[in-house]
LUMTOR-173610 format. One record per atom (N, C-alpha, C): atom name; x, y, z; residue in three letters; residue number from 1. Coordinates in steps of 0.05 Angstrom, whole numbers. Layout:
BEGIN
 atom     xx     yy     zz rest  nr
   CA      X      Y      Z  ALA NUM
...
This chain:
BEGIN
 atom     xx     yy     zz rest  nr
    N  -1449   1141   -356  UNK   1
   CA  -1457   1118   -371  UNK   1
    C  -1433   1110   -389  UNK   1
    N  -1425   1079   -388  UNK   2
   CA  -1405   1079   -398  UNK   2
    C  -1410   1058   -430  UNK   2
    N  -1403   1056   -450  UNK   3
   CA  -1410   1046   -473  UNK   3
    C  -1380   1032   -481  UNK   3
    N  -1392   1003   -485  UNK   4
   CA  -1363    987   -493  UNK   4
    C  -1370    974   -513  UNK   4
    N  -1356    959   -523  UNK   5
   CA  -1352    942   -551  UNK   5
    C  -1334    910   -550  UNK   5
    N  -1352    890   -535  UNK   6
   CA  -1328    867   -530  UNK   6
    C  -1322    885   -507  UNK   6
    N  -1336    888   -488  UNK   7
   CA  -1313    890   -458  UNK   7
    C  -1297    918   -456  UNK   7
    N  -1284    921   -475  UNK   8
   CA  -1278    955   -485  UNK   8
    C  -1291    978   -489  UNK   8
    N  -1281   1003   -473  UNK   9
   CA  -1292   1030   -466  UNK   9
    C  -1291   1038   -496  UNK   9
    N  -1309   1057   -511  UNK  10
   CA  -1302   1068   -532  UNK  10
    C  -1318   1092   -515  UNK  10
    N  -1331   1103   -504  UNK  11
   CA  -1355   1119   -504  UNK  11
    C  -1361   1122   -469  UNK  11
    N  -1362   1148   -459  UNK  12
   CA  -1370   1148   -424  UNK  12
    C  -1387   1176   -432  UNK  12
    N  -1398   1181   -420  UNK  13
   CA  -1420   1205   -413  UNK  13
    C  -1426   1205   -386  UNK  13
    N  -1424   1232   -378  UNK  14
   CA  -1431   1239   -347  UNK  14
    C  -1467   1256   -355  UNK  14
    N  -1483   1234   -340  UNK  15
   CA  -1510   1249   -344  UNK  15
    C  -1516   1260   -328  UNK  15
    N  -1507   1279   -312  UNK  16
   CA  -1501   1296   -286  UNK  16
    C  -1494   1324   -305  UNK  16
    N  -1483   1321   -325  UNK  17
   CA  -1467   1341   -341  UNK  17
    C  -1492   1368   -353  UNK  17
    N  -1483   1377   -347  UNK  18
   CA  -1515   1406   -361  UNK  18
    C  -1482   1437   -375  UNK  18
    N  -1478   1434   -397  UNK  19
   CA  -1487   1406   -416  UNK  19
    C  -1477   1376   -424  UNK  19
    N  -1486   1359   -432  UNK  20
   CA  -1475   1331   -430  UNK  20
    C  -1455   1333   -445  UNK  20
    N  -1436   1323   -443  UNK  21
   CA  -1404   1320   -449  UNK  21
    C  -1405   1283   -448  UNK  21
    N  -1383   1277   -471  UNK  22
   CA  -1371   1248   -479  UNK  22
    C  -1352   1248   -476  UNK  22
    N  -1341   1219   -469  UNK  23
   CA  -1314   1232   -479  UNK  23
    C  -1311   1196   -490  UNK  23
    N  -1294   1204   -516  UNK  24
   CA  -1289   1183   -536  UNK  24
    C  -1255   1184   -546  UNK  24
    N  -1253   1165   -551  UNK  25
   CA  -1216   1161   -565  UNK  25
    C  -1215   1169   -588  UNK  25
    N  -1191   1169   -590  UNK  26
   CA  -1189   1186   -615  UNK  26
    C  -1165   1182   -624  UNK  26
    N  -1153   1178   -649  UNK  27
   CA  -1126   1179   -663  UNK  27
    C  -1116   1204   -649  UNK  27
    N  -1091   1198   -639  UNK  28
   CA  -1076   1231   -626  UNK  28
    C  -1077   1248   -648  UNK  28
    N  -1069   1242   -665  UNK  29
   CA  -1072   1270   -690  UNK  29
    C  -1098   1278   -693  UNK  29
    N  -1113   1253   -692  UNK  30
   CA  -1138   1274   -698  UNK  30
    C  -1152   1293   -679  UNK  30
    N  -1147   1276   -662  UNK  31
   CA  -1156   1293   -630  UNK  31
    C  -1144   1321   -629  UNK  31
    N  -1118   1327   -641  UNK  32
   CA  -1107   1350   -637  UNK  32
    C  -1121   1372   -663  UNK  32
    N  -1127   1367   -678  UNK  33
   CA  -1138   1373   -709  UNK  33
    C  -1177   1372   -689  UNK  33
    N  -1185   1360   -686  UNK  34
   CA  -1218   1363   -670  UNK  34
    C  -1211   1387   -647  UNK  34
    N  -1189   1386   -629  UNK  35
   CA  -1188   1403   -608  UNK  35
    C  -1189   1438   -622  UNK  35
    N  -1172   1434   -645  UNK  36
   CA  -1162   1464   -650  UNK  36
    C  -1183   1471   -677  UNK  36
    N  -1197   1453   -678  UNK  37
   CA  -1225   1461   -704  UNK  37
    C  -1246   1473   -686  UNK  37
    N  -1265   1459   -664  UNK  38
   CA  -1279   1459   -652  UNK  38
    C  -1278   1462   -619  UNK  38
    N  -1274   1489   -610  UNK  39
   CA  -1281   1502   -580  UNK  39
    C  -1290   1486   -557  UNK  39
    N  -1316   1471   -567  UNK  40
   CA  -1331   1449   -544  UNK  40
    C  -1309   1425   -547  UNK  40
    N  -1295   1411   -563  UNK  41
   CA  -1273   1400   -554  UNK  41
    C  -1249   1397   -540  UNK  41
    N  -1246   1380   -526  UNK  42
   CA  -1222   1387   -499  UNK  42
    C  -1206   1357   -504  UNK  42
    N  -1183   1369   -480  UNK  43
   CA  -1170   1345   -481  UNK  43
    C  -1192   1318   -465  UNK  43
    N  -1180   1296   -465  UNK  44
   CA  -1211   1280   -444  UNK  44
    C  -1202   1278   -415  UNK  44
    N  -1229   1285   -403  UNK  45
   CA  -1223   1291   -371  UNK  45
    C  -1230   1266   -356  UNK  45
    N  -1197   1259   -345  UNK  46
   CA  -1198   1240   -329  UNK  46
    C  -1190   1216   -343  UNK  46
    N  -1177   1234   -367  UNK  47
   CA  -1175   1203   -396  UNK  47
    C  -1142   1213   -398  UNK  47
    N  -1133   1195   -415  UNK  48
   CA  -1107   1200   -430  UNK  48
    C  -1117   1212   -448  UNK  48
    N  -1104   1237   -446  UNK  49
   CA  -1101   1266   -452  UNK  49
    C  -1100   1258   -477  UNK  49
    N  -1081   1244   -497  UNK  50
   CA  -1066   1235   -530  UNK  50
    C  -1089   1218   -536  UNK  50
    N  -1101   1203   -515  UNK  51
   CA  -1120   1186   -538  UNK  51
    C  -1147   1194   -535  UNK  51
    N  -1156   1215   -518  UNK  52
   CA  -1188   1218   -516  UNK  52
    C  -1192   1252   -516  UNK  52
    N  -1215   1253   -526  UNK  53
   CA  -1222   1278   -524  UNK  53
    C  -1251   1278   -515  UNK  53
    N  -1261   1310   -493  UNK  54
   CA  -1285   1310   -478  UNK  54
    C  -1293   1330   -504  UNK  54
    N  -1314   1316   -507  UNK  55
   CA  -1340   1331   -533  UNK  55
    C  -1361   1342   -513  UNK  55
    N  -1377   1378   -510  UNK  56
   CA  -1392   1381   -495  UNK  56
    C  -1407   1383   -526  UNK  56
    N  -1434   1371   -508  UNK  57
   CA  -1443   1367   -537  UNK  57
    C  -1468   1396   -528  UNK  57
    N  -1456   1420   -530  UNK  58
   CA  -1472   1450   -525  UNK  58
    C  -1490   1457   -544  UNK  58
    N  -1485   1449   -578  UNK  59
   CA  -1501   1451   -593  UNK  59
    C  -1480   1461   -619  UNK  59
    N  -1455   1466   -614  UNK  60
   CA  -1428   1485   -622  UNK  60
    C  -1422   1462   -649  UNK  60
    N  -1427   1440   -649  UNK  61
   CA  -1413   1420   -659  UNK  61
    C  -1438   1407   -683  UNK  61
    N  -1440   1410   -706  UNK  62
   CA  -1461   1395   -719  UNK  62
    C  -1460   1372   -713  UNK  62
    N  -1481   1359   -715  UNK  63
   CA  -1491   1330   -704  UNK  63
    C  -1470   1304   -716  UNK  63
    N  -1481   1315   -742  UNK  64
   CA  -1464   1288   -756  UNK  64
    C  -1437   1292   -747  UNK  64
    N  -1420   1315   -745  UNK  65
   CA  -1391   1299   -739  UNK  65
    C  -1385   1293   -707  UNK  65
    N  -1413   1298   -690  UNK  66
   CA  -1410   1293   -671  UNK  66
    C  -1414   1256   -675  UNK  66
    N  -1431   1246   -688  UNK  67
   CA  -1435   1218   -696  UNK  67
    C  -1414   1206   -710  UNK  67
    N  -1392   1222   -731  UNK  68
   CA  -1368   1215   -745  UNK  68
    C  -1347   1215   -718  UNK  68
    N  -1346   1231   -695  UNK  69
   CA  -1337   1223   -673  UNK  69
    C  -1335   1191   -660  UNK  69
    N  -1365   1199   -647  UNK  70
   CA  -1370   1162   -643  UNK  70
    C  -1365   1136   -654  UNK  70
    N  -1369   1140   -681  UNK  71
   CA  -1364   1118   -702  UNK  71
    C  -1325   1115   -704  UNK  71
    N  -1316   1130   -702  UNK  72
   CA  -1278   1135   -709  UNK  72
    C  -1279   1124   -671  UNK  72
    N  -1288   1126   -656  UNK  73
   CA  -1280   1118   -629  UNK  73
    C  -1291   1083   -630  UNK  73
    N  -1309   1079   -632  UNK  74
   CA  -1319   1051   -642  UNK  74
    C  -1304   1038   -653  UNK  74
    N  -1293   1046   -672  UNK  75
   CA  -1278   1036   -696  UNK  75
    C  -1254   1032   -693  UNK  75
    N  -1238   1050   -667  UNK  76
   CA  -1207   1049   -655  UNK  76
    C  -1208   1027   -646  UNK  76
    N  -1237   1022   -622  UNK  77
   CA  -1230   1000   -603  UNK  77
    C  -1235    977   -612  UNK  77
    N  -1250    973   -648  UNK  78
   CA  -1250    951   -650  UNK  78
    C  -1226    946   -666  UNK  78
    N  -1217    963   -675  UNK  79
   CA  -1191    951   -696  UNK  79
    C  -1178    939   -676  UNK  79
    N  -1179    945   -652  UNK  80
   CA  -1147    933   -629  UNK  80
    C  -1169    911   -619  UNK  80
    N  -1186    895   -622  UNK  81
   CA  -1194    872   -609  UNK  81
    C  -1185    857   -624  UNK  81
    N  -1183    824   -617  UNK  82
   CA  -1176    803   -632  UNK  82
    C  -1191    793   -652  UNK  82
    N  -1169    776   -669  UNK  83
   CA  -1192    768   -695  UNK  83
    C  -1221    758   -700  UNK  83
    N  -1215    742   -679  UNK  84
   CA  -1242    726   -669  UNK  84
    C  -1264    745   -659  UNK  84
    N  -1260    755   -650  UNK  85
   CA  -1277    778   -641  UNK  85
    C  -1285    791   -660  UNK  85
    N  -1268    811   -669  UNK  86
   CA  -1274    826   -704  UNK  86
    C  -1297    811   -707  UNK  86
    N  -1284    786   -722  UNK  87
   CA  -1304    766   -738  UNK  87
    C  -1335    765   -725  UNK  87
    N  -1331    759   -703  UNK  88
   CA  -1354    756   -694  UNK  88
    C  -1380    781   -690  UNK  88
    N  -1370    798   -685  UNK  89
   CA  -1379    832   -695  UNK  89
    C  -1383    837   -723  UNK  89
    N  -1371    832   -738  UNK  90
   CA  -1381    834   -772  UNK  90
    C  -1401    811   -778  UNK  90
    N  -1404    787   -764  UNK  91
   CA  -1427    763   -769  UNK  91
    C  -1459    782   -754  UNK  91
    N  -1457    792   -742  UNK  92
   CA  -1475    798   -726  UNK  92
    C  -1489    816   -735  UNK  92
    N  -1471    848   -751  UNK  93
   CA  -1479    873   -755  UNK  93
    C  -1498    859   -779  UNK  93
């Protein structure tokens, strides 16, 4: 399942996965700082390695920063959309 924002990937999940795994973008620094905090974090599979990381979401990971995940991946791919866009995503929320 793939989850975009304006046309843009932020978010994929394989629901085939036991356990389900995401994989979401990520600031390279942070990704490297999430990889070496948290075990169920990997580089992202089948992603650019620097900008994504695969989250198994096993149970290893408290919820909320699994949701502070999502939200920082949301939030990459909207900072890089155009203004008009932005705009139009803040009229709506």
């Amino acid at each position: 399942m793939v989850f975009k924002v304006m046309g843009k990937m932020f978010a994929l999940i394989g629901l085939d996965d036991d356990p389900l795994r995401i994989n979401l973008k990520c600031d390279p620094e942070l990704a490297l700082h999430l990889r070496n905090a948290f075990h169920a974090v990997k580089p992202g599979y089948h992603m650019n390695k620097k900008h994504w990381n695969t989250v198994v979401l096993d149970g290893s990971i408290p919820d909320a920063e699994v949701r502070k995940m999502i939200d920082e991946s949301y939030d990459l791919v909207v900072k890089r959309l155009n203004k008009s866009d932005r705009e139009f995503l803040r009229k709506i929320k």
